[in-house]
C-alpha positions as CSV (number, residue, x, y, z in Angstrom):
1,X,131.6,131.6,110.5
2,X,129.4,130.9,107.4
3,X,125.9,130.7,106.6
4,X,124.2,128.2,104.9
5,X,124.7,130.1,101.0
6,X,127.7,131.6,101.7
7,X,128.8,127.8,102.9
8,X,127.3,126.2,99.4
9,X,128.4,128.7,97.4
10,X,132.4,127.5,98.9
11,X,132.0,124.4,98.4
12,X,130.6,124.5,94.6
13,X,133.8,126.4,93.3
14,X,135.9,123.7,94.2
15,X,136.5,121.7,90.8
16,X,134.4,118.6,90.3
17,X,131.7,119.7,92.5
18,X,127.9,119.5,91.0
19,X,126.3,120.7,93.7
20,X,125.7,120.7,97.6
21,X,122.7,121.4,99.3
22,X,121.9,121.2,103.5
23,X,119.2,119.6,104.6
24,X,116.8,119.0,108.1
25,X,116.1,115.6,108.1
26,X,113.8,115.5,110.6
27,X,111.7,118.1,108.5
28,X,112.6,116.7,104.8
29,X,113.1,119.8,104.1
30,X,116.2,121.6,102.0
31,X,117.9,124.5,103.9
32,X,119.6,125.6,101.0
33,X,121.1,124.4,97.6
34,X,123.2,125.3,95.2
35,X,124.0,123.1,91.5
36,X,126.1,123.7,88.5
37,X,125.2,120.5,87.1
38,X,123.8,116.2,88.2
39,X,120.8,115.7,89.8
40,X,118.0,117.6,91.3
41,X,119.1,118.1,94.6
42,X,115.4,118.9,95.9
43,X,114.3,115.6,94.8
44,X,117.9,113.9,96.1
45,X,117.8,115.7,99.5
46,X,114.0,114.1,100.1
47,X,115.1,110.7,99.6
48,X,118.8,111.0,101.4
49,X,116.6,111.9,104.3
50,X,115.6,108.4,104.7
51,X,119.4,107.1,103.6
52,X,120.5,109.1,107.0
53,X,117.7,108.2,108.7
54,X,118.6,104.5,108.0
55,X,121.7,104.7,109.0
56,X,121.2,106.0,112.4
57,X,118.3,104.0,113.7
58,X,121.0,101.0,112.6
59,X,123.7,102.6,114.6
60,X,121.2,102.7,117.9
61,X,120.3,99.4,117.3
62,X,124.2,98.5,117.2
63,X,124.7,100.4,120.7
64,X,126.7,102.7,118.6
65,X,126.6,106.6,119.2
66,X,124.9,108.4,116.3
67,X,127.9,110.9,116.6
68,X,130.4,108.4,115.3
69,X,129.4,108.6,111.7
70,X,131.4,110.8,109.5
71,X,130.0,110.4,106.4
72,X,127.8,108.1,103.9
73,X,129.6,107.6,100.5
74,X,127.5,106.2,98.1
75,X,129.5,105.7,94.6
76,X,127.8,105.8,91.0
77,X,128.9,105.2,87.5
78,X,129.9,108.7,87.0
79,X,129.5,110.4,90.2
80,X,130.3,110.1,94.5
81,X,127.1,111.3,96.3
82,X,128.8,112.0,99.6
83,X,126.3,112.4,102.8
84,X,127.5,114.6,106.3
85,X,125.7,114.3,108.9
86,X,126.0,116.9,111.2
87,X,125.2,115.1,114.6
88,X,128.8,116.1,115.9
89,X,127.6,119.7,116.7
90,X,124.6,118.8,119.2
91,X,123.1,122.2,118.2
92,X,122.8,120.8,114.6
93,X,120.9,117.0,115.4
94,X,118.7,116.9,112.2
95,X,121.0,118.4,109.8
96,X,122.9,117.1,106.9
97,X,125.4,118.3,104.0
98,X,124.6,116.9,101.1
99,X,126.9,116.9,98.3
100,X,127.0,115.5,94.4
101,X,130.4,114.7,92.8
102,X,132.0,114.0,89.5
103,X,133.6,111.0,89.7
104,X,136.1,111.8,87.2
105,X,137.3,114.9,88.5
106,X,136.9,114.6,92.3
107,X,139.0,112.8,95.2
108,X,136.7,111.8,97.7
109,X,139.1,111.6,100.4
110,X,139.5,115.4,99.5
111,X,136.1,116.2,99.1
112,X,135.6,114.4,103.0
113,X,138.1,117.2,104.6
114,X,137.2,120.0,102.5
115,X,133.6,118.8,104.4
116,X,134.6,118.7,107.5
117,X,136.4,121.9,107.1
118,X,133.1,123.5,105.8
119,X,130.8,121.6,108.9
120,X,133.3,124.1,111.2
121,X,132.7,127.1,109.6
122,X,129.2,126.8,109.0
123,X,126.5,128.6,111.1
124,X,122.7,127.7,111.1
């Protein structure tokens, strides 16, 4: 098991990675963050909030279980801005993973297992 920096601080050596930071959404607030580079991921984490938030009040209204979502991609000119909800593990309901990609240098079907393999490891 993992805590939250030692968990960042993983996934930010792996090539093409910007930064990652975990996040409450129910609180807005940032668990933990680590960058190298990209955006502020203070001021990304805040409004991702709402992107998850979105996402799984349109799931309810679907009938859908919120614990079918994997993952939120959302693709820019020179990055992937890939969202993990955390609603698999009951025990972490509220939480998401949060990571910033470089487009040119990062896989996101690689960066979405190396994810999931972090999401194991990790203890809040």
């Amino acid at each position: 098991m993992a805590d939250i920096e030692e968990t960042l601080r993983d996934i930010v050596r792996i090539d093409g990675v910007l930064g990652a930071s975990i996040v409450d959404y129910f609180s807005r607030l940032t668990l933990g963050a680590v960058g190298t580079a990209g955006p502020d991921l203070e001021k990304a984490a805040l409004g991702d909030t709402d992107v998850v938030r979105a996402k799984l009040f349109t799931l309810e209204l679907l009938g859908y279980r919120q614990d079918r979502i994997e993952d939120i991609l959302i693709t820019l000119d020179s990055e992937y801005h890939l969202i993990r909800p955390l609603v698999r593990r009951r025990r972490y309901e509220g939480v998401f993973l949060y990571v910033v990609l470089d487009r040119a240098r990062m896989d996101p079907v690689a960066a979405r297992d190396w994810m999931r393999a972090a999401e194991d490891r990790l203890e809040l």
